[in-house]
ZAMARGU-4260 file (C-alpha; in steps of 0.2 Angstrom, whole numbers, plus 5000, padded with zeros to 4 digits):
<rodrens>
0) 5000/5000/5000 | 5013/5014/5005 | 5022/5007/4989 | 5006/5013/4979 | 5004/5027/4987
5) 5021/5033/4983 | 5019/5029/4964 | 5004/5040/4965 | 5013/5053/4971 | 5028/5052/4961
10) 5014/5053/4944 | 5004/5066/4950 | 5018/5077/4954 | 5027/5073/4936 | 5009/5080/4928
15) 5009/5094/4940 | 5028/5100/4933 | 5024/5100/4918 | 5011/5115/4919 | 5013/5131/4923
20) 5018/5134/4939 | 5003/5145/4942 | 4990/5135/4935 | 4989/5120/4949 | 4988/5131/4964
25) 4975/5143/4954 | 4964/5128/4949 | 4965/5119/4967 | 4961/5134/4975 | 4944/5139/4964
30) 4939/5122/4967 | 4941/5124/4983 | 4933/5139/4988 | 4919/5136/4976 | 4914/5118/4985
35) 4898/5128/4997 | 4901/5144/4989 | 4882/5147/4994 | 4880/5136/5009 | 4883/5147/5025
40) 4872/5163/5024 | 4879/5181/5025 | 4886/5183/5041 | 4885/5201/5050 | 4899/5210/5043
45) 4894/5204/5024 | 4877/5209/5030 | 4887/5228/5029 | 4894/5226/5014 | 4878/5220/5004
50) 4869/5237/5012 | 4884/5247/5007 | 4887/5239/4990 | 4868/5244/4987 | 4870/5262/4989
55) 4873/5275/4977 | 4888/5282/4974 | 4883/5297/4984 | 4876/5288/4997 | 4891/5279/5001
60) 4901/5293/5001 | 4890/5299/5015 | 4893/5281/5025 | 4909/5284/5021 | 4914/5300/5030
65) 4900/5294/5044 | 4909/5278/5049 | 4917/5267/5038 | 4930/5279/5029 | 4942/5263/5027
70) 4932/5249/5019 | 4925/5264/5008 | 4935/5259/4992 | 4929/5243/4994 | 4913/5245/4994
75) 4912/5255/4981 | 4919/5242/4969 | 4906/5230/4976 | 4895/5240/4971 | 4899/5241/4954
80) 4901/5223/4955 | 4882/5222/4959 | 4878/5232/4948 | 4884/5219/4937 | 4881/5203/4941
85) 4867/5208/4959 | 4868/5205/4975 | 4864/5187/4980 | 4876/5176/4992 | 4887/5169/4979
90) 4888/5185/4967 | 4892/5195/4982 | 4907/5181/4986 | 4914/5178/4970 | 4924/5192/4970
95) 4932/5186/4986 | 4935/5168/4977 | 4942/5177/4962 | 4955/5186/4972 | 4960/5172/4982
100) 4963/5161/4966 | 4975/5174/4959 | 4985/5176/4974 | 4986/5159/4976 | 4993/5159/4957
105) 5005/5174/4961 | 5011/5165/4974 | 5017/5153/4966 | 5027/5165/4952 | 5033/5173/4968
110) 5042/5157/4976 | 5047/5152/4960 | 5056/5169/4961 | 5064/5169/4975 | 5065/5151/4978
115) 5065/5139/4966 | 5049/5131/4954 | 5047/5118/4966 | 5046/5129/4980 | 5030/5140/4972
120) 5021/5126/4966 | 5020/5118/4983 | 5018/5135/4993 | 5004/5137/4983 | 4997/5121/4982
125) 4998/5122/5003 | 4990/5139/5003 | 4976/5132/4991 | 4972/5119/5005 | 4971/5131/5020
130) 4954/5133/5028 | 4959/5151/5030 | 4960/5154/5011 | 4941/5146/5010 | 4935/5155/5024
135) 4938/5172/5016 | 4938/5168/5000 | 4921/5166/5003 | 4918/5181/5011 | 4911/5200/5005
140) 4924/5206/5012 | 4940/5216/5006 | 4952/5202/5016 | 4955/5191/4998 | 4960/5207/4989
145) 4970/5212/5001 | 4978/5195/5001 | 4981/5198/4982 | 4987/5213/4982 | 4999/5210/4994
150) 5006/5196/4985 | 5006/5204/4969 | 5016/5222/4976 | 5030/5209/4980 | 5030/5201/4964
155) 5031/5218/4956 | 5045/5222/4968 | 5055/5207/4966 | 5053/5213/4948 | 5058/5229/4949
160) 5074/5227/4959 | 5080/5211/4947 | 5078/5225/4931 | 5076/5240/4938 | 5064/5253/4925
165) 5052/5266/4930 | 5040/5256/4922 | 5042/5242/4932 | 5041/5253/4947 | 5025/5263/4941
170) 5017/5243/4940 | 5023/5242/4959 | 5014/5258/4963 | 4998/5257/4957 | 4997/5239/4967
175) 5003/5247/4983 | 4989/5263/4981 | 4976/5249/4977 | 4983/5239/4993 | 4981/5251/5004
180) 4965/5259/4996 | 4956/5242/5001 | 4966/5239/5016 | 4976/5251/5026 | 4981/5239/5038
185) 4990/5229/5024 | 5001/5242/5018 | 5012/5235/5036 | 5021/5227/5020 | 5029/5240/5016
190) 5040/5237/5032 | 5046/5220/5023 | 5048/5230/5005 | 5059/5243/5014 | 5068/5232/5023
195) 5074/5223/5006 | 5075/5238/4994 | 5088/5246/5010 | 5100/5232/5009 | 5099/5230/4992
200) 5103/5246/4988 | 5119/5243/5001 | 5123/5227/4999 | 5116/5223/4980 | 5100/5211/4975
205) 5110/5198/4980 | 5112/5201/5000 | 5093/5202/4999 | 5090/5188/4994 | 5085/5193/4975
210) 5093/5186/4961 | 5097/5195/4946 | 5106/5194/4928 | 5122/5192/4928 | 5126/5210/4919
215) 5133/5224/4930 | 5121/5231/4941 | 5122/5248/4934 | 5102/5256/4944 | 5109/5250/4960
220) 5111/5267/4969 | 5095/5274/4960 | 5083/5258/4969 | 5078/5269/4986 | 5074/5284/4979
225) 5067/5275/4964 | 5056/5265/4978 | 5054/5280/4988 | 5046/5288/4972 | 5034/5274/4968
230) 5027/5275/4987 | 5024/5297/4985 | 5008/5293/4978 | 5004/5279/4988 | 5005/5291/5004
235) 4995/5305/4994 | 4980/5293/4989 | 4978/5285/5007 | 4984/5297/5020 | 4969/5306/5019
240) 4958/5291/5020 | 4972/5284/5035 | 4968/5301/5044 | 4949/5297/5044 | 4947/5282/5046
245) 4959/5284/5063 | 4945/5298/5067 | 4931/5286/5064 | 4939/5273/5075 | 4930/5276/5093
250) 4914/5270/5082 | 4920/5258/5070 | 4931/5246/5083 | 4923/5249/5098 | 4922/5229/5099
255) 4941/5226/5100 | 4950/5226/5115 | 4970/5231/5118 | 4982/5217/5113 | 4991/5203/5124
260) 5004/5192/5122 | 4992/5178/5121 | 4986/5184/5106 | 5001/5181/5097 | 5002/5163/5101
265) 4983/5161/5095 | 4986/5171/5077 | 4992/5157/5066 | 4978/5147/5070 | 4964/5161/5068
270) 4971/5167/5050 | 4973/5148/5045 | 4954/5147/5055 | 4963/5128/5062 | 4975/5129/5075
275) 4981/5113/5071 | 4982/5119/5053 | 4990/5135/5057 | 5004/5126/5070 | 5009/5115/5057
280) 5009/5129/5047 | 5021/5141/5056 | 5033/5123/5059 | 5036/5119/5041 | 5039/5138/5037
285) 5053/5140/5052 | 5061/5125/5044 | 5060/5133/5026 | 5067/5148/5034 | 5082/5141/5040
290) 5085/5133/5023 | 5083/5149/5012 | 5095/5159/5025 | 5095/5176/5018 | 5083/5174/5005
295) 5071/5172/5017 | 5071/5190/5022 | 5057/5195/5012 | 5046/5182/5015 | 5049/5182/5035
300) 5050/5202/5035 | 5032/5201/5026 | 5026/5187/5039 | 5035/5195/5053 | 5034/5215/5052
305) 5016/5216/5048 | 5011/5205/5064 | 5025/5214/5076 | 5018/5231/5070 | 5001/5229/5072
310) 5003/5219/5087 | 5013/5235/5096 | 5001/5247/5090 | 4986/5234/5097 | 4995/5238/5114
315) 4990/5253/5114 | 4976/5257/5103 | 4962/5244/5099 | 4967/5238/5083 | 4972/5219/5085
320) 4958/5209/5074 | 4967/5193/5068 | 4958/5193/5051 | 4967/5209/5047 | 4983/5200/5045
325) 4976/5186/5031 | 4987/5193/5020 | 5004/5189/5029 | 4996/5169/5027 | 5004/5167/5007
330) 5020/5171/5015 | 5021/5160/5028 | 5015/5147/5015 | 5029/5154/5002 | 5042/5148/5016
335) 5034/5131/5019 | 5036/5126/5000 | 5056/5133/5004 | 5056/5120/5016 | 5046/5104/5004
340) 5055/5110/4990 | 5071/5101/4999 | 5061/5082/5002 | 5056/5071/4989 | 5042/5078/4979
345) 5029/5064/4985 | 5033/5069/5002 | 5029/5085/5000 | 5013/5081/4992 | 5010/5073/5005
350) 5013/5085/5017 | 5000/5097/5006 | 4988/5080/5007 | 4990/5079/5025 | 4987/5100/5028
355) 4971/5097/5018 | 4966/5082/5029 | 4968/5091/5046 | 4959/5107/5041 | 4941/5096/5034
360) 4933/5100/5049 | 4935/5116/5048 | 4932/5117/5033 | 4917/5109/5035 | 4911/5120/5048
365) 4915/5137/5041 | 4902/5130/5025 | 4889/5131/5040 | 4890/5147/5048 | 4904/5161/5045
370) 4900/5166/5063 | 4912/5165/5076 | 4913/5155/5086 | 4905/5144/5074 | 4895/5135/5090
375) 4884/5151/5087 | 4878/5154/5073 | 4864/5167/5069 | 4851/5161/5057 | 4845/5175/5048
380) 4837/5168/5033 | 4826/5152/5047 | 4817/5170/5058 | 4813/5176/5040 | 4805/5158/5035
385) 4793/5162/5049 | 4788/5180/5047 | 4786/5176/5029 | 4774/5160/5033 | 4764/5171/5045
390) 4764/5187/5037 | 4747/5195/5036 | 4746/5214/5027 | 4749/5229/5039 | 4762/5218/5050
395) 4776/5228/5058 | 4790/5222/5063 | 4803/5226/5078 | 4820/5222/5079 | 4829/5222/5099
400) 4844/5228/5098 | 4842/5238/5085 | 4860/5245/5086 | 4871/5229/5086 | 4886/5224/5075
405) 4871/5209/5073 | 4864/5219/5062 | 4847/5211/5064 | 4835/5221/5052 | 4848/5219/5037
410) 4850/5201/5039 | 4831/5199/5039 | 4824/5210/5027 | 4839/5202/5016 | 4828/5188/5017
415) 4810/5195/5013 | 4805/5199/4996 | 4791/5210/5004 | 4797/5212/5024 | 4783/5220/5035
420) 4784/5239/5039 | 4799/5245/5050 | 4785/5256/5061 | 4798/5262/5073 | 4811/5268/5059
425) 4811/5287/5057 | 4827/5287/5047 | 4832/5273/5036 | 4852/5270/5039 | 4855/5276/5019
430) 4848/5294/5023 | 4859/5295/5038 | 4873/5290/5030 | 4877/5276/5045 | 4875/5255/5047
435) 4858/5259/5058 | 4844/5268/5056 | 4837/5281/5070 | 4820/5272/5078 | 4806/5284/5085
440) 4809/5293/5101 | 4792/5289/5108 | 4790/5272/5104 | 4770/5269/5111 | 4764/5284/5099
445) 4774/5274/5083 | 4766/5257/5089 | 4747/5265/5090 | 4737/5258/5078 | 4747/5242/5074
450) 4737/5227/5076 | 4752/5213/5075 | 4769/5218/5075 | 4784/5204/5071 | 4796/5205/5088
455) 4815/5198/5082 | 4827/5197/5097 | 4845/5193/5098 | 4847/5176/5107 | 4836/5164/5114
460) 4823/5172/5125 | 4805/5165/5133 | 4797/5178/5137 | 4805/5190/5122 | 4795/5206/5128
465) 4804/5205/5144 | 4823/5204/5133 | 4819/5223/5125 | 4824/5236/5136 | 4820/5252/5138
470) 4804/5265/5133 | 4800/5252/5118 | 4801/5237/5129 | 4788/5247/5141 | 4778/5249/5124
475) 4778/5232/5119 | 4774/5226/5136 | 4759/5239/5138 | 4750/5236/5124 | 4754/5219/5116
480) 4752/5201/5121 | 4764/5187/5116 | 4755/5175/5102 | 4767/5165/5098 | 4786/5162/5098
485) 4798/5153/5089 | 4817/5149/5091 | 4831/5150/5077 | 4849/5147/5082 | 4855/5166/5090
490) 4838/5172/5086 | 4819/5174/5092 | 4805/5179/5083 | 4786/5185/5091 | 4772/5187/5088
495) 4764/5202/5096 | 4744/5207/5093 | 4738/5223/5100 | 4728/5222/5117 | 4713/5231/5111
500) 4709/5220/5096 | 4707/5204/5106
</rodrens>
C-alpha cells in the first residue's frame, strides 16, 4: 500500500511539473473555495457590505465620511460589482473567490522567484488547501483582495529590483495605492519591502536575497529613491483616508480590545481558521526559513513586520483583529514550500495532502456558519421563513437591539421579498449616511394603531418582551400580548397582537 501510494505521488507530481507553475495552485484553489460557495448565509459583517454595496455612489460617500472611511474603496467596487452581476450570496462572494485564486497563482510565480519552481508550486498548492484561504475567499469582504494585492506588490518588487525601469516601478505603485485603498492595515508590508530595497541598495540584490542577471548592476544606487518615488503617491491617495478612518475609529472598533501576548500565540491558528492547521503551518515555514538563509528576508519580514507592528500598536490602541493580518498567510506558505522543496516531491505532496486532511473539519464547519465561534451561529434567513409564513398585510416588525454589530434588520429583510413595515424607523440608515437607522423617540405613539407587530430578538429568550429594554420594551409590554414564539439558532421571533383588538 505505501508502495502505491508513493507511485501516485511520484505521477501526480510529474503531471503537476509539467504546467505552469501557476495553474495548479490557481485551479486547486477555485475548486476549493467554490465547493459551498452558497452554503453558509451572510454573516453580520457581509450583511454591511451588501447594504453598502447597494447604495449609490453618493450615498456611500456619505457612510463613508459617517463611519466606515476605510472599507469605503471597497465598497464602492462592490457596488459596481452588483451592479453587474446583483447581490445574491454567491455573486456578492465571488469576487472574494476570484482574488484568492490569483493570489494563490502569484504565489506561486513569487516562490518560484525567490526560491525555486518547486518551491512556488508547493507553497501554493499548501495555501490552496488552507481553511483560512476558503473561509475568506468566501467572504464580501475586502480580506481576499488584500491578500492579492499583497502578493502581487512583491512580485512587482522582486521585479523591479532584478531589472530595475520606471515602468516596472509605476506597476509596483499602482498595486501598493490599490493595497492600501482596500486595506490600510495591509500596507504593514511596506515594512518587509523597505527592509529589502535598503539592503539592496547597500549590499546589492543579491544580499537580499534577490537574484538578478548576471550583467553589471548599473540602477543600483537609483533603487531607494526610485522606491521612495513609487510610494509618494501611495501616501497622497491613502493618507487622507488613513487620517479618517483613525478619526472614525471610537465608532468603527469599539468591539476590539488592547492586545496581549496571548494573542500572538493564537494568530496562526485564527488566520489559518485551524489551530492545528496554522501550528503546522508556522513549523514547516521555520524550517523553510532556516533553509533559504538570507533569502528568506522578504518572505519572514512580510510574515514578521506586519504582525510585530500591528501587534505594538494593538498595545496601545484597539486595533488587533486577527483577520486583518490574512494577507501575511501566502508568505508564511511561500516559506513552507522553501522547506518541501528540499524532500522528495511525493513527500511533499504529501505534506500538502495531509494539511488538507487536518483542516476538513474546519472546513466543513465554516460552510455552516461564518460566525464565530462557529457554535453560534445566527440564522437569519430560518426567523425570515417564519415572518414570511405568517405574514398578514399591515404587519410591523421590531427588531431588539436595533444598534448591534448583529445587524438584525439587514439580515432579515435580506431575506423577505416583501418584509413588514419597520413602524419604529424614522430614518432609514441610507439617509443617515450610517450602518443603523434612527428608531422613533416615543415608541407607544409609533406602535398606536398596529394590530400585529413581528418581535426579532437577539438570542434565545421565553418571554422575548421582557429581553427589549428600555421605553420600547415598556411599549411592547403595555400594549401587546405574546401570540406565539419561535426559536432560530442566535435568534427569536414574536408574535405580538395589539391588546385592544382581542
Amino acid at each position: 500500500m505505501g508502495q502505491l501510494s508513493e507511485r501516485s505521488a511520484g505521477a501526480a507530481w510529474e503531471h503537476l511539473r509539467r504546467l505552469p507553475v501557476w495553474l495548479p495552485p490557481a485551479l486547486l484553489t477555485v475548486a476549493v473555495t467554490v465547493t459551498g460557495l452558497g452554503s453558509a448565509q451572510l454573516w453580520r459583517d457581509e450583511l454591511a457590505t451588501r447594504s453598502a454595496a447597494t447604495r449609490s455612489p453618493g450615498d456611500l460617500a456619505r457612510l463613508a465620511g459617517t463611519i466606515d472611511a476605510a472599507t469605503g474603496p471597497y465598497y464602492l467596487l462592490m457596488h459596481l460589482w452588483t451592479r453587474v452581476f446583483g447581490d445574491s450570496t454567491i455573486a456578492l462572494r465571488v469576487p472574494a473567490v476570484l482574488a484568492m485564486t490569483v493570489a494563490a497563482g502569484l504565489l506561486a510565480v513569487l516562490g518560484a522567484r525567490l526560491v525555486d519552481r518547486r518551491g512556488g508550486l508547493f507553497a501554493g498548492l499548501l495555501f490552496a488547501v488552507l481553511p483560512g484561504t476558503s473561509r475568506y475567499g468566501q467572504e464580501a469582504r475586502p480580506y481576499a483582495l488584500a491578500t492579492m494585492l499583497a502578493v502581487l506588490a512583491t512580485v512587482l518588487l522582486v521585479t523591479a529590483l532584478r531589472r530595475p525601469s520606471w515602468a516596472r516601478w509605476a506597476g509596483y505603485a499602482a498595486a501598493v495605492a490599490a493595497l492600501g485603498l482596500i486595506h490600510l492595515i495591509a500596507l504593514t508590508v511596506l515594512a518587509a519591502h523597505a527592509l529589502v530595497v535598503l539592503i539592496a541598495w547597500w549590499r546589492g540584490p543579491a544580499s537580499a536575497g534577490i537574484a538578478t542577471p548576471s550583467q553589471p548592476d548599473a540602477g543600483r544606487d537609483r533603487r531607494v529613491w526610485r522606491w521612495l518615488v513609487a510610494v509618494v503617491p501611495v501616501a497622497l491617495l491613502t493618507g487622507p483616508l488613513l487620517v479618517k478612518a483613525r478619526a472614525q475609529q471610537s465608532r468603527q472598533l469599539n468591539w476590539v480590545h488592547l492586545a496581549r501576548l496571548d494573542d500572538l500565540t493564537a494568530l496562526p491558528g485564527g488566520v489559518t481558521q485551524s489551530s492545528v492547521v496554522g501550528g503546522l503551518l508556522v513549523g514547516v515555514a521555520a524550517l523553510g526559513a532556516a533553509r533559504l538563509g538570507r533569502r528568506a528576508l522578504l518572505p519572514v519580514g512580510a510574515v514578521l513586520l506586519p504582525v510585530l507592528l500591528l501587534f505594538a500598536a494593538g498595545t496601545v490602541v484597539p486595533l488587533w483583529v486577527p483577520r486583518y493580518l490574512v494577507f501575511v498567510v501566502p508568505f508564511a506558505c511561500l516559506l513552507a514550500g522553501a522547506a518541501l522543496a528540499a524532500v522528495a516531491a511525493p513527500a511533499a505532496l504529501v505534506v500538502v495532502v495531509l494539511a488538507g486532511l487536518l483542516g476538513l473539519p474546519d472546513q466543513a464547519a465554516l460552510r455552516r456558519t461564518h460566525e464565530w465561534p462557529r457554535s453560534a451561529p445566527v440564522d437569519y434567513a430560518g426567523a425570515a421563513r417564519v415572518i414570511a409564513d405568517g405574514q398578514r398585510p399591515g404587519d410591523a416588525v421590531v427588531y431588539s437591539p436595533r444598534h448591534s454589530w448583529l445587524f438584525l434588520d439587514l439580515g432579515i429583510e435580506y431575506h423577505l421579498s416583501d418584509p413588514p413595515r419597520d413602524v419604529l424607523v424614522t430614518e432609514d440608515e441610507v439617509r443617515r449616511g450610517d450602518l443603523w437607522a434612527a428608531e422613533c423617540p416615543q415608541p407607544a405613539q409609533c406602535l398606536a394603531g398596529t394590530t400585529r407587530v413581528w418581535l426579532v430578538v437577539s438570542g434565545r429568550h421565553t418571554e422575548p418582551q421582557a429581553a427589549v429594554p428600555g421605553a420600547k420594551g415598556d411599549a411592547l409590554r403595555r400594549d401587546f400580548i405574546v401570540t406565539q414564539v419561535w426559536q432560530r439558532p442566535g435568534l427569536t421571533v414574536a408574535l405580538l397582537t395589539n391588546r385592544a383588538d382581542r
